[in-house]
C-alpha positions as CSV (number, residue, x, y, z in Angstrom):
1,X,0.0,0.0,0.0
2,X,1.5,3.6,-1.1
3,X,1.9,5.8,1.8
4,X,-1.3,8.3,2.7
5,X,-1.1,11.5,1.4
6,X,-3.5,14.1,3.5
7,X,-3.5,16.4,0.5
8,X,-5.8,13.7,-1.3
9,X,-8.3,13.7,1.1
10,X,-8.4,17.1,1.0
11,X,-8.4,18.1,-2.0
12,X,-11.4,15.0,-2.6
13,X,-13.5,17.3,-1.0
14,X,-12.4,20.2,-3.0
15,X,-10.9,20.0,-6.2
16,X,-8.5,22.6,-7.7
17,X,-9.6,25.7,-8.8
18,X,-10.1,26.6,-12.8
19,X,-6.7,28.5,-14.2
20,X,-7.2,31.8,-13.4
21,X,-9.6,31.3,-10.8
22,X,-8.8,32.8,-7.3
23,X,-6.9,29.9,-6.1
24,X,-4.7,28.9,-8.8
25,X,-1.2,30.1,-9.4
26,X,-1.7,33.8,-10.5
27,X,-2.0,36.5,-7.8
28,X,-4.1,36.3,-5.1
29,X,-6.2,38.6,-4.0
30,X,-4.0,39.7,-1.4
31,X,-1.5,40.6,-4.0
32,X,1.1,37.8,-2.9
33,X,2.4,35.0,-5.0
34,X,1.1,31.9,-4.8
35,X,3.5,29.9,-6.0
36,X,3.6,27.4,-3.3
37,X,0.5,25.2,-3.0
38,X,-2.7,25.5,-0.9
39,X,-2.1,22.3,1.2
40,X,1.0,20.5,3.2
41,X,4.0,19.4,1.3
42,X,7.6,20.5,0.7
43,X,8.3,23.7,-0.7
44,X,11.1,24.7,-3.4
45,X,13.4,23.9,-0.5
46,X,12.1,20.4,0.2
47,X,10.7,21.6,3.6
48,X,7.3,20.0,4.7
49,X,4.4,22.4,5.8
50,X,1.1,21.7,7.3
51,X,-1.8,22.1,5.7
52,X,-3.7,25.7,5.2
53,X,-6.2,26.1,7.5
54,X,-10.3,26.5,6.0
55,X,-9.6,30.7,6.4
56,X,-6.1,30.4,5.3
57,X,-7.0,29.1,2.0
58,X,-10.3,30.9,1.4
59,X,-9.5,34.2,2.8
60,X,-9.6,36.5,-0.2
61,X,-12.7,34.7,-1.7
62,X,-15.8,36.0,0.1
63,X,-14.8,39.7,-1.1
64,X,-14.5,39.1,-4.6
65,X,-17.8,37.0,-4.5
66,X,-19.5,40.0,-1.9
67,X,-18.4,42.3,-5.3
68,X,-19.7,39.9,-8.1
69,X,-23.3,39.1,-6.3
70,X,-23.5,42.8,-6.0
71,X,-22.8,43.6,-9.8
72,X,-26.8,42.4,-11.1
73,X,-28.1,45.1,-8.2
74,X,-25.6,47.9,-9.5
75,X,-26.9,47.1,-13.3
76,X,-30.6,46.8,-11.8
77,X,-29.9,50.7,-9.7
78,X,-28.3,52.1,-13.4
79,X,-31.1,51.4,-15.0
80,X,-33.4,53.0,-12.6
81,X,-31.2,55.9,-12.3
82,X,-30.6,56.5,-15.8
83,X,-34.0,55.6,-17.6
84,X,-35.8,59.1,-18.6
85,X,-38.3,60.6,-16.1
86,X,-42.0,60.2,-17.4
87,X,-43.5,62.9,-18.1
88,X,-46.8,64.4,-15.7
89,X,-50.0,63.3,-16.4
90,X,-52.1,66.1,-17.4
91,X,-55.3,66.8,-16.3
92,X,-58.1,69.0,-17.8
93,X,-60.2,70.6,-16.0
94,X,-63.9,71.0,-16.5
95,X,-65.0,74.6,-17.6
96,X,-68.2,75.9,-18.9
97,X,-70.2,78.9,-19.3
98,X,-73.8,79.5,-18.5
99,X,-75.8,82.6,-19.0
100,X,-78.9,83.5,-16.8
101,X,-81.8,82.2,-17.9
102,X,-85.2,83.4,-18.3
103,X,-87.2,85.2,-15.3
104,X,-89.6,83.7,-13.4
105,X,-91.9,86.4,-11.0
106,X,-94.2,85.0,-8.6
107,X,-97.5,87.5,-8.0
108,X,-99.5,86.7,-5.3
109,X,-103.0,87.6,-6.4
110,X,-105.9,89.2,-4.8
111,X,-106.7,90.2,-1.3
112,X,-107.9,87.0,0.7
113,X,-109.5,88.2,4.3
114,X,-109.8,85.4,6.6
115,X,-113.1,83.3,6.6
116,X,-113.4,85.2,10.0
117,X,-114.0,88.5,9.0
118,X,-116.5,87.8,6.4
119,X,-119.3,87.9,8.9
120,X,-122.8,87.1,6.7
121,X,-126.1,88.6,8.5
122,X,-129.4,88.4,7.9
123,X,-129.2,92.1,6.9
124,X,-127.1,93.0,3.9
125,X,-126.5,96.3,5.6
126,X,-124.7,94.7,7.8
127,X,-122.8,92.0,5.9
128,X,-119.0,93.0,5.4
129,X,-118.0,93.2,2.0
130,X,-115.1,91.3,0.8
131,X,-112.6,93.1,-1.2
132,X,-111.9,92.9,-5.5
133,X,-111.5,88.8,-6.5
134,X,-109.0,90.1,-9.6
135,X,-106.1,92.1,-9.8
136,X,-104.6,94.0,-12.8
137,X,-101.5,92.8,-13.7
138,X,-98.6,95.1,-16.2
139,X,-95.3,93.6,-17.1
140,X,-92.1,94.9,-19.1
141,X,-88.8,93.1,-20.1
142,X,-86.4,95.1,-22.2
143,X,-83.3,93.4,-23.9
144,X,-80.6,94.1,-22.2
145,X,-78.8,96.5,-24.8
146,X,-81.6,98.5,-25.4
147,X,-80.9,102.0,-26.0
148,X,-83.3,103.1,-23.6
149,X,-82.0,101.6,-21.0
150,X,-79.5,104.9,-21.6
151,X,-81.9,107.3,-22.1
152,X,-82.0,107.4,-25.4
153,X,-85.0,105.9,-27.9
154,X,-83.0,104.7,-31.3
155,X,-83.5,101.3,-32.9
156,X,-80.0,100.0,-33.4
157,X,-78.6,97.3,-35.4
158,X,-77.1,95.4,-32.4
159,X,-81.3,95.1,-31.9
160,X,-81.6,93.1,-35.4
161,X,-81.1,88.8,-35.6
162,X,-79.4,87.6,-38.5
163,X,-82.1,87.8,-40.3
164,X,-82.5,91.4,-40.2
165,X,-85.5,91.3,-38.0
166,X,-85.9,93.1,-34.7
167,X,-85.2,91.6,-31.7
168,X,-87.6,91.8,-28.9
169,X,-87.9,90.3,-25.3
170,X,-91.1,87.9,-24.7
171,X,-93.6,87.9,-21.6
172,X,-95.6,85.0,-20.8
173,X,-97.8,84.7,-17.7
174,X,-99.5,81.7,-16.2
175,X,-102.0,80.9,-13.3
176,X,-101.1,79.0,-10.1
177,X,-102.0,75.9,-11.6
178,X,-99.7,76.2,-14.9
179,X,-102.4,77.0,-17.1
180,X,-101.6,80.0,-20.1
181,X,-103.5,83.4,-19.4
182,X,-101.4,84.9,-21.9
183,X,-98.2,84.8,-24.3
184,X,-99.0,87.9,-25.9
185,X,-96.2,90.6,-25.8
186,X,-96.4,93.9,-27.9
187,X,-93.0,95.5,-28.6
188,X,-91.8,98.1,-31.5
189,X,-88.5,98.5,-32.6
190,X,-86.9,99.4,-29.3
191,X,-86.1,95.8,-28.0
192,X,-89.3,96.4,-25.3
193,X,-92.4,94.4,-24.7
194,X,-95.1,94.9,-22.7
195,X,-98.1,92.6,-21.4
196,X,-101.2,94.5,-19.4
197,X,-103.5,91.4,-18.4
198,X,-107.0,93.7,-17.1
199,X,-108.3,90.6,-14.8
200,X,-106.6,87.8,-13.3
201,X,-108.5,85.9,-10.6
202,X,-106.0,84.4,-8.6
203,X,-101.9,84.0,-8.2
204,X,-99.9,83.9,-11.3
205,X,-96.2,83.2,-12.4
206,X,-95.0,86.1,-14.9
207,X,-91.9,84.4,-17.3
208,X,-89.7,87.0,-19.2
209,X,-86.7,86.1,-21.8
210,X,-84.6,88.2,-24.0
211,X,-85.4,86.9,-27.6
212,X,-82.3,84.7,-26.9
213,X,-83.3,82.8,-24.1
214,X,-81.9,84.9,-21.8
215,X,-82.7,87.1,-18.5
216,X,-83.9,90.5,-19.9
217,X,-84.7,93.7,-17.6
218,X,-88.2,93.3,-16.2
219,X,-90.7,94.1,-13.9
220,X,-94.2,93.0,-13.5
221,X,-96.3,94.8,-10.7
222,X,-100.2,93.8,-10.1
223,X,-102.9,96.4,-8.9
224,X,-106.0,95.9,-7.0
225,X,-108.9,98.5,-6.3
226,X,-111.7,98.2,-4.5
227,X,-113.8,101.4,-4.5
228,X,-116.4,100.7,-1.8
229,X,-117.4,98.6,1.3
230,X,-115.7,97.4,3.5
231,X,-111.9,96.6,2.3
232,X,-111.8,100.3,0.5
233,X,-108.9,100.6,-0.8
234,X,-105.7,100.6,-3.7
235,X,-103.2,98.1,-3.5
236,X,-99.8,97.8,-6.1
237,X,-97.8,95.0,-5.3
238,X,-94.3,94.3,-7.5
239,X,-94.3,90.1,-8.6
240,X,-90.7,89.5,-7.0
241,X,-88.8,85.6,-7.0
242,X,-89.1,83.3,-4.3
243,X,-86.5,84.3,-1.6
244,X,-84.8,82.7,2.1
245,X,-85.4,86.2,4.2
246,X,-88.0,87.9,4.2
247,X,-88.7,91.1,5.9
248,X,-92.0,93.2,6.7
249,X,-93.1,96.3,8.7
250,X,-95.6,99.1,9.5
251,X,-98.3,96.7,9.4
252,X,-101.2,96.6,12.8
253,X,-102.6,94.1,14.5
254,X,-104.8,96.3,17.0
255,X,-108.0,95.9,17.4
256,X,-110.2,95.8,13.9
257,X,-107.2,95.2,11.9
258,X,-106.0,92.1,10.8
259,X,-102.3,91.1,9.0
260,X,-101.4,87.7,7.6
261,X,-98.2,86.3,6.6
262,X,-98.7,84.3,3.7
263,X,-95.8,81.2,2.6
264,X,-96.0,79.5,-0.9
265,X,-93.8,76.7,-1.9
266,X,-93.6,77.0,-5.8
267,X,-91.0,73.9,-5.8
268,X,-90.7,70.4,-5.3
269,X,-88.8,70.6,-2.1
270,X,-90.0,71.3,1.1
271,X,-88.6,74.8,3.2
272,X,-89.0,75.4,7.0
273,X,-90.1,79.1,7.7
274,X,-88.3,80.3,11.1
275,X,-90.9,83.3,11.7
276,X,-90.2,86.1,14.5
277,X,-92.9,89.0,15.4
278,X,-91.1,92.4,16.6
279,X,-93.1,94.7,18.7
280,X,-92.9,98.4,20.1
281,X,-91.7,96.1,23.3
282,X,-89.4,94.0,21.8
283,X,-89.0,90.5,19.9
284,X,-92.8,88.7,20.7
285,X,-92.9,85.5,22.2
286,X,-94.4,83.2,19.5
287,X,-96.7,81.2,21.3
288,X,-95.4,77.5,19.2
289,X,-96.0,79.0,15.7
290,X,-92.0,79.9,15.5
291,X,-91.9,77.1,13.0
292,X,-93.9,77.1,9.6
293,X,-93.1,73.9,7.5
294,X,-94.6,74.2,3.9
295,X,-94.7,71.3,1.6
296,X,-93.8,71.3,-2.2
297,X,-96.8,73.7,-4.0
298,X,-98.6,74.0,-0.9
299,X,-99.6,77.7,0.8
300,X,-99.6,77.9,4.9
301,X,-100.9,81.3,6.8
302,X,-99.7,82.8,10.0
303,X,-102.4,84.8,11.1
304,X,-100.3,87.4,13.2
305,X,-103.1,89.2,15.6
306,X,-103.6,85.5,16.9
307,X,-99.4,85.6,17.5
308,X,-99.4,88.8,19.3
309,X,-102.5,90.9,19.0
310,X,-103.3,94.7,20.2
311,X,-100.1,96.8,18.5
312,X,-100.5,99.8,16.4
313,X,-96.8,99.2,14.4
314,X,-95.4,95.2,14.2
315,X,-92.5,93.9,12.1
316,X,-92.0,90.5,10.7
317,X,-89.3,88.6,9.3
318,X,-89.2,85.1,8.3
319,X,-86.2,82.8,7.2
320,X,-86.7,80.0,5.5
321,X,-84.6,76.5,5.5
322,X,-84.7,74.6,2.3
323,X,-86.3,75.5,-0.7
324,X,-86.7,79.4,-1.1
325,X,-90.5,80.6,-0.8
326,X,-93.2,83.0,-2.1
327,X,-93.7,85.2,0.7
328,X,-96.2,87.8,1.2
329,X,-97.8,90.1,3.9
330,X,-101.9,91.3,3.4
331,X,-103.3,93.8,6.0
332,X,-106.3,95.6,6.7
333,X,-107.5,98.1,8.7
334,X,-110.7,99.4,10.0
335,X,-112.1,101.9,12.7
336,X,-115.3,100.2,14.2
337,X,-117.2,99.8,10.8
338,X,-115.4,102.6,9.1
339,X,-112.9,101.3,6.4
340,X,-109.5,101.8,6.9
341,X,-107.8,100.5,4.0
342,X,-105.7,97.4,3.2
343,X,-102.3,96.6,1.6
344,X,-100.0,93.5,-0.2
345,X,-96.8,94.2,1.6
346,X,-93.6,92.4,-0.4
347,X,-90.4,91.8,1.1
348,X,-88.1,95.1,2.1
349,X,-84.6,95.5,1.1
350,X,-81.9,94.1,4.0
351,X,-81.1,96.7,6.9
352,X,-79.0,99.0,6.3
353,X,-77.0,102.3,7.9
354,X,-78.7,104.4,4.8
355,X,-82.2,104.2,3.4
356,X,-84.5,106.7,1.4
357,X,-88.0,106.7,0.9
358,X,-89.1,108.8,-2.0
359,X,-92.7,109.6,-2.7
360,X,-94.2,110.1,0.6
361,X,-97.4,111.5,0.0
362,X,-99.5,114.2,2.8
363,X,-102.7,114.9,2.2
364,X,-104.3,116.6,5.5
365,X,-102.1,113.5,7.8
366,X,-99.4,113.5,8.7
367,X,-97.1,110.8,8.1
368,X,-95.6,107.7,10.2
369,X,-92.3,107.0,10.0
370,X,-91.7,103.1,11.5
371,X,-87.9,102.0,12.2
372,X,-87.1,98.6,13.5
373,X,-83.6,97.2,14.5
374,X,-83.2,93.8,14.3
375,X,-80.0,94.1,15.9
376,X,-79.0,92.3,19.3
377,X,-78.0,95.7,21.0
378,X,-79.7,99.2,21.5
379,X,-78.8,102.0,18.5
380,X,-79.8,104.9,17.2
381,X,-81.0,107.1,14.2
382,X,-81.4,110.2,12.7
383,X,-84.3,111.5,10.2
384,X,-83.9,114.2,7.3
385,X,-87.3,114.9,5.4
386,X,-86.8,116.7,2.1
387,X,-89.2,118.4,-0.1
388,X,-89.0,120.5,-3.5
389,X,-86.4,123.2,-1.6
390,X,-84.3,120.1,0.3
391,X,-84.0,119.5,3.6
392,X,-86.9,120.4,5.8
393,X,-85.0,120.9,9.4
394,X,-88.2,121.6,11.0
395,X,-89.2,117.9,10.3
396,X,-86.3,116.3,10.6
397,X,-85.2,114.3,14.0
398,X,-81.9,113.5,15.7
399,X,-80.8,110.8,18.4
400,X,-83.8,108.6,17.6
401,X,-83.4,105.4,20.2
402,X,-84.1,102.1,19.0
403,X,-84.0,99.3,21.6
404,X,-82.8,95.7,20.1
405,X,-85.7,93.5,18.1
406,X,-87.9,97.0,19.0
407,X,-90.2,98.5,16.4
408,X,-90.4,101.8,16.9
409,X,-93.2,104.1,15.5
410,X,-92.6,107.9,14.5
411,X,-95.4,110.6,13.8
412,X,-93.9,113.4,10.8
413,X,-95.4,116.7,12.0
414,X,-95.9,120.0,10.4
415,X,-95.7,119.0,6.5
416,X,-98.0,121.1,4.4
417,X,-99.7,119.1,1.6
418,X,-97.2,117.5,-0.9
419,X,-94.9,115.2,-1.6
420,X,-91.6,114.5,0.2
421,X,-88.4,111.9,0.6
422,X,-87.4,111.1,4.3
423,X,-83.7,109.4,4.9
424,X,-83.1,107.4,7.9
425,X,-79.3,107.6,9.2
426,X,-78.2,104.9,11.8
427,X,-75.2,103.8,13.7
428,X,-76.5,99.8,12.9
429,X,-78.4,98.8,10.2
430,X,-82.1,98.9,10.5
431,X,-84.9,98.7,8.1
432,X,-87.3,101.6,8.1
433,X,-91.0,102.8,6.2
434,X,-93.3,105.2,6.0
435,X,-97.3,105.3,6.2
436,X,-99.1,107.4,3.8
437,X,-102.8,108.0,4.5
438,X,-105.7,109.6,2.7
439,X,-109.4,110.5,3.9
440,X,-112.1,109.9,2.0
441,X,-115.9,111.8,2.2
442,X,-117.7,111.0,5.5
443,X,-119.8,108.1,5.0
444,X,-123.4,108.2,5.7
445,X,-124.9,107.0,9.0
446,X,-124.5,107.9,12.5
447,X,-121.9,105.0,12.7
448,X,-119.6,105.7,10.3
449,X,-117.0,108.2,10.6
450,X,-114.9,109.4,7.3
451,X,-112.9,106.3,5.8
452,X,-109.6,106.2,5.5
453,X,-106.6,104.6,2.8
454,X,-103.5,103.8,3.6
455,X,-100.1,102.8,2.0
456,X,-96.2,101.6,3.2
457,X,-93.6,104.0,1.3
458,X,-90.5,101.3,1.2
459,X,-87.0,102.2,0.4
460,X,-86.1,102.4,-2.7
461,X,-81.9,101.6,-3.5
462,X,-79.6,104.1,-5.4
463,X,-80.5,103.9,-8.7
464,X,-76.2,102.5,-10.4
465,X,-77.6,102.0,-13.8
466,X,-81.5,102.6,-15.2
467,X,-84.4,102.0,-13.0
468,X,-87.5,100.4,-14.6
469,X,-91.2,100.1,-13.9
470,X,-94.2,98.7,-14.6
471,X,-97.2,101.0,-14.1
472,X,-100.4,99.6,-13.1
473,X,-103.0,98.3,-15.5
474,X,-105.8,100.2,-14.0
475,X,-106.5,104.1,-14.8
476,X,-105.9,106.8,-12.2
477,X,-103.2,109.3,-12.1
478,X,-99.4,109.1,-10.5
479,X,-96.5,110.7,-9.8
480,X,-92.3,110.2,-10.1
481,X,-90.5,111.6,-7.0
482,X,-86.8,111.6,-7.4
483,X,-84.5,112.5,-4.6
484,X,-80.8,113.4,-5.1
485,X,-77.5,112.5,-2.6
486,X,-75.7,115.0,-5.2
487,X,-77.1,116.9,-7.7
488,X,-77.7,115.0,-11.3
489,X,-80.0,115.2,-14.4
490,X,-82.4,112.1,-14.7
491,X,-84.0,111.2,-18.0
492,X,-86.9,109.8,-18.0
493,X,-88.1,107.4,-20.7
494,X,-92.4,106.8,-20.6
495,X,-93.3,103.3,-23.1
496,X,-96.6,102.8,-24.4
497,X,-99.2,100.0,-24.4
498,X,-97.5,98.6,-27.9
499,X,-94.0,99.0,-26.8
500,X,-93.2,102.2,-28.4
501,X,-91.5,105.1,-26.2
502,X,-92.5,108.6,-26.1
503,X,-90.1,112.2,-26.0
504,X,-87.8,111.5,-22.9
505,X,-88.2,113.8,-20.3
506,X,-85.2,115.7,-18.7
507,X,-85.1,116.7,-15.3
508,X,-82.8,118.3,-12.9
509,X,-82.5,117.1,-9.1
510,X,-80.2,119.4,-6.9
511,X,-78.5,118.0,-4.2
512,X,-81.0,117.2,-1.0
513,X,-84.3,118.0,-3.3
514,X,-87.4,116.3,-3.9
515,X,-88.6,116.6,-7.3
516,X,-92.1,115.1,-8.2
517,X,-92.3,114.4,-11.9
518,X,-96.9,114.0,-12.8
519,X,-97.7,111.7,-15.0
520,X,-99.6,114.4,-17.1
521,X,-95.8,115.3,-18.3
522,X,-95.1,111.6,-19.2
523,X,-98.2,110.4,-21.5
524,X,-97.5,109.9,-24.9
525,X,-100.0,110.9,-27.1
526,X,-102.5,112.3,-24.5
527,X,-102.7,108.2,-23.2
528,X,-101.1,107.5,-19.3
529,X,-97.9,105.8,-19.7
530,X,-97.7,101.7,-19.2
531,X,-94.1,101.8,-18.0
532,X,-90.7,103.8,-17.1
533,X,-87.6,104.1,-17.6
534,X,-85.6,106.5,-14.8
535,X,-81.7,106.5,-16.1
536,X,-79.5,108.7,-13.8
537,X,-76.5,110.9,-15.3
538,X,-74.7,110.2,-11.8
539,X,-74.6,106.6,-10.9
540,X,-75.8,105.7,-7.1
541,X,-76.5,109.5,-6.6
542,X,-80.7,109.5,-7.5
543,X,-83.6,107.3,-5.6
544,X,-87.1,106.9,-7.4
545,X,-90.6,106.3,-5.7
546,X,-94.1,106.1,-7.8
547,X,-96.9,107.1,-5.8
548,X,-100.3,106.1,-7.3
549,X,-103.4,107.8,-6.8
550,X,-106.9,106.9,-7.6
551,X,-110.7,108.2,-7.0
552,X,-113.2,106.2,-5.0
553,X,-116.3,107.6,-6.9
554,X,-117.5,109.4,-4.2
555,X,-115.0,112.1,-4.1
556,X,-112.1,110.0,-1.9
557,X,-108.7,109.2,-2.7
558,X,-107.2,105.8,-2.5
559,X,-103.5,105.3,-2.3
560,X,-101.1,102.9,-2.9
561,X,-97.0,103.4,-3.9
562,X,-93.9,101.4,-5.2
563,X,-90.3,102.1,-5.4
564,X,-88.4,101.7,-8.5
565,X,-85.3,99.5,-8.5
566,X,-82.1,99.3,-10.4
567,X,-82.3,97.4,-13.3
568,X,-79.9,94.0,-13.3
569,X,-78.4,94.8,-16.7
570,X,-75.7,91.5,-17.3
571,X,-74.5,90.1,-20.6
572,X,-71.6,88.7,-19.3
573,X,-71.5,84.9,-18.8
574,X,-70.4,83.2,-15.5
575,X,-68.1,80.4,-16.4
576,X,-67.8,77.8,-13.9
577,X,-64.2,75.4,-13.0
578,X,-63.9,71.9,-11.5
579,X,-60.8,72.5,-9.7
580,X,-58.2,69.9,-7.7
C-alpha cells in the first residue's frame, strides 16, 4: 500500500480551482504570489508544511464573491437611475359657461280676508263686503342693450337677428295651476315688450326672456282696487322671486285690523319658515307658531293678531330652511265699521345704515315714520325729510333710540300738503317705512265716521344704472318723486301699451331735493304711460318712488306706492371650474 497522502483527502473534498480562478497560481487577491501550493507538502526547498487552514485558503474569496453578487443590483440601480423621467399626467379641468336664464316672478293675487272676517247677516247692511277677486297685472322686459336703458329711444342694429329682424324680449304669464293666461307681448323696434292682463283671478307666475333665451330687464307689478265697502282701498304689489329672508313692517294688529303672513312653496322641495314678530316692546314670544313647515306647491298662513294681537306698528321677518318661498304680507284696517284701508306688503330691502324713501305723500295727515332694529343691542337714528327746496329741518329728527328686536313708531309733523323723501341715518343697520294716509268723504250713517286709505312707502336703492317700472293696468293718475345725494340730471323714458316710447323727459334734481315728476308730463300721445324708464346721469346718486293715486267715486282718494329699483343689466356669462 502507497503511503497516505493528507492532501488527497483534502483536495477530494475540494478540487482545484479553474486557471485563473482565485486559487490557482496567479496573484491572489491579497497581492502575494502563490506559488507554493494550498495544502501541506515541501516547498522549493524540500521543507514540509502543514496544511492551510479552511480561512487560510479561502480568505480572499468572500470579497470578490461579496463584489460579483453585488454587480446584477448595481446594473438593476443604473437602469433606474438612468432611464428618462416620465412625463406628468395632465389633467383638464372642467369649464363651462352659462348665461342666466329666463325670469320667473311670482304675484300673489288678490286680497284674501280670513273666513273670519266675512261675517254674513241676515241684513245685507250689515254683511262685510269682501274686497276685489281680480287684480290687474302690467309687465315689461327690455333686452338688455336697449338703447333706452341709456336714455335714449334709437332702434339699433345690435337690436336686429341675422335675419334682419328686430329683436324683442317675450312675456308669458301663467296661473297658479300652470295654465296659459297669456303669451302675448307687444313691442316696437326698441327691443321692449309689454303685457297688461285687465283681470286675473287668482296667483300667477310672470316668465320673461330676451329673444335669446336669456334674462332681460323686467318688472311685473299687479294692482288691485276696491272702491267701496268694506276693504276700500288701492293696492300695487311688485311680482318678486321666491326668496330665504323675508322682511316686513308698519303693518297693525290692534284691534279691527288684521295682517297675515302668507308662505308659498312653488317647488318640489319642502322649506321650514323660522318666523319672529317684533313689537314696540321687543322681539314677541311666538306662542309655538315659530316654525312654519310648507310642503312642495302647498300655501300655509300665519295669522299674526292670533301671534301677538293689540299693536299699532309690528315687524315681521321670516327665514326659510330649504327651498326658497313666495312670501307675502296682506293687511287691513278698519275703525269700528269705518274702512281703513288694506295693503299686499312684499319683502323690504336688507337693513342698512342708509335708506330713502321717495314719494311720501301728505294729504291733511301726517305721516308715520316706523324703524325697526333687528339688531342684538340698542342704536340709534337720525331723520332728514326733504321736499322741492331740500331739507326740511323743521321735520327732521336727531338721536332717535331704538332698543334691540324694537319697532319703533314715528309721527312726521308740520308737513304742508305735498310730496316729500325722508332718509333714515343709523349707527346699525335697521330697516325703516313710512305710512301714507288719505281720507275719503264721510260716509253716511250715524256710525260711520270718514274712511280712510292707507299705503307703506319702502325704500327704494340708489338707482347704479337705469331704474325700470311697470305702471299699473288700471286708470288713475301718478307721480315720479326723485330725490338726489348729489345733484344730477335724470331722463326719463315713458313706453306705451305697444312698446313704443315717447319724447324722454329731462329733469334736474339738486342735491337734498325732492322733485315730483306728474304723470300728465309723461303720457305719450295724451294716453297714461304703461311703463318707465328712470336713467340717472350720476350713478348711485338719485332714488325713485311712484306714488299712485286713484278716486273712489265718491269724491275719496285711494293710495297705494312702489319704489323703482335698479335694473340688473348682465350680458356677461359666468363660467364655472372643477378644480383639484
Amino acid at each position: 500500500m502507497a503511503d497516505h497522502d493528507p492532501r488527497r483527502d483534502h483536495d477530494s473534498q475540494h478540487p482545484p480551482a479553474p486557471e485563473g480562478g482565485p486559487m490557482s497560481g496567479g496573484t491572489s487577491s491579497g497581492g502575494t504570489s502563490s506559488g507554493g501550493t494550498s495544502g501541506g507538502g515541501p516547498d522549493e526547498q524540500g521543507q514540509e508544511h502543514p496544511p492551510l487552514s479552511r480561512r487560510e485558503r479561502h480568505g480572499p474569496v468572500r470579497p470578490v464573491l461579496a463584489l460579483a453578487a453585488l454587480l446584477p443590483l448595481a446594473a438593476a440601480i443604473g437602469v433606474i437611475v438612468t432611464a428618462p423621467t416620465p412625463e406628468p399626467t395632465q389633467v383638464t379641468h372642467a369649464q363651462s359657461q352659462s348665461q342666466p336664464g329666463a325670469s320667473t316672478l311670482q304675484c300673489p293675487g288678490p286680497l284674501e280676508v280670513p273666513d273670519q272676517l266675512l261675517v254674513e247677516t241676515a241684513d245685507q247692511d250689515l254683511s262685510v263686503t269682501p274686497p276685489s277677486a281680480t287684480v290687474g297685472l302690467s309687465s315689461v322686459a327690455l333686452e338688455q342693450d336697449s338703447s333706452v336703458l341709456f336714455g335714449r329711444v334709437s332702434g339699433s342694429e345690435t337690436l336686429q337677428d341675422e335675419n334682419g329682424e328686430v329683436r324683442a324680449p317675450s312675456l308669458a304669464t301663467e296661473a297658479a295651476d300652470g295654465s296659459a293666461l297669456s303669451e302675448d307681448t307687444a313691442s316696437a323696434d326698441l327691443g321692449v315688450g309689454i303685457q297688461i292682463i285687465p283681470e286675473v283671478d287668482g296667483a300667477s307666475v310672470v316668465r320673461a326672456a330676451t329673444s335669446e333665451g336669456g334674462r332681460p330687464v323686467t318688472d311685473s307689478v299687479q294692482s288691485t282696487a276696491t272702491t267701496s265697502g268694506d276693504y276700500r282701498s288701492l293696492a300695487l304689489t311688485r311680482c318678486g322671486a321666491p326668496q330665504t329672508d323675508a322682511t316686513f313692517l308698519g303693518i297693525s294688529t290692534a284691534t279691527g285690523d288684521s295682517s297675515t303672513l302668507v308662505l308659498r312653496n312653488p317647488t318640489t322641495r319642502p322649506a321650514t319658515a323660522s318666523v319672529q314678530v317684533w313689537t314696540e316692546d321687543g322681539p314677541a314670544a311666538m306662542k309655538g307658531r315659530s316654525q312654519i313647515v310648507v310642503a312642495p306647491g302647498a300655501e300655509e298662513q300665519v295669522l299674526l293678531e292670533s301671534v301677538v294681537g293689540g299693536h299699532d306698528a309690528v315687524g315681521v321677518r321670516a327665514s326659510v330652511l330649504g327651498a326658497p318661498l313666495s312670501m307675502h304680507i296682506q293687511t287691513t284696517e278698519r275703525d269700528g265699521l269705518t274702512p281703513g284701508g288694506a295693503e299686499m306688503l312684499t319683502p323690504l330691502p336688507a337693513a342698512a345704515v342708509e335708506q330713502t324713501m321717495p314719494g311720501v305723500d301728505v294729504a291733511g295727515t301726517a305721516p308715520q315714520l316706523v324703524l325697526a332694529n333687528p339688531q342684538g343691542t340698542d342704536t340709534t337714528a337720525s331723520v332728514e325729510v326733504s321736499g322741492p327746496d331740500g331739507v326740511l329741518d323743521a321735520a327732521s329728527l336727531e338721536d332717535v333710540e331704538i332698543a334691540a328686536g324694537a319697532v319703533v313708531p314715528l309721527p312726521l309733523e308740520g308737513l304742508a300738503d305735498g310730496s316729500y323723501s325722508v332718509t333714515v341715518r343709523s349707527a346699525d343697520p335697521v330697516h325703516a317705512v313710512t305710512r301714507s294716509s288719505a281720507t275719503g268723504a264721510d260716509l253716511p250713517g250715524d256710525t260711520l265716521g270718514a274712511p280712510v286709505d292707507f299705503t307703506i312707502v319702502s325704500p327704494a336703492s340708489a338707482l347704479v344704472s337705469a331704474g325700470v317700472l311697470a305702471l299699473p293696468a288700471e286708470g288713475g293718475a301718478g307721480s315720479l318723486t326723485l330725490t338726489a345725494a348729489e345733484a344730477s340730471g335724470v331722463t326719463i323714458v315713458p313706453f306705451a301699451a305697444d312698446g313704443s316710447a315717447g319724447k324722454p323727459l329731462e329733469v334736474e334734481v339738486a342735491k337734498g331735493a325732492s322733485v315730483t315728476v306728474p304723470d300728465s308730463s309723461l303720457r305719450i300721445d295724451g294716453a297714461r304711460p304703461s311703463a318707465l324708464s328712470v336713467v340717472p346721469d350720476v350713478p348711485g346718486a338719485v332714488h325713485a318712488g311712484w306714488m299712485q293715486r286713484e278716486g273712489d267715486g265718491a269724491g275719496g282718494l285711494l293710495l297705494s306706492a312702489l319704489p323703482v329699483t335698479t335694473a340688473q343689466q348682465t350680458t356677461d356669462p359666468l363660467t364655472i371650474r372643477v378644480q383639484d
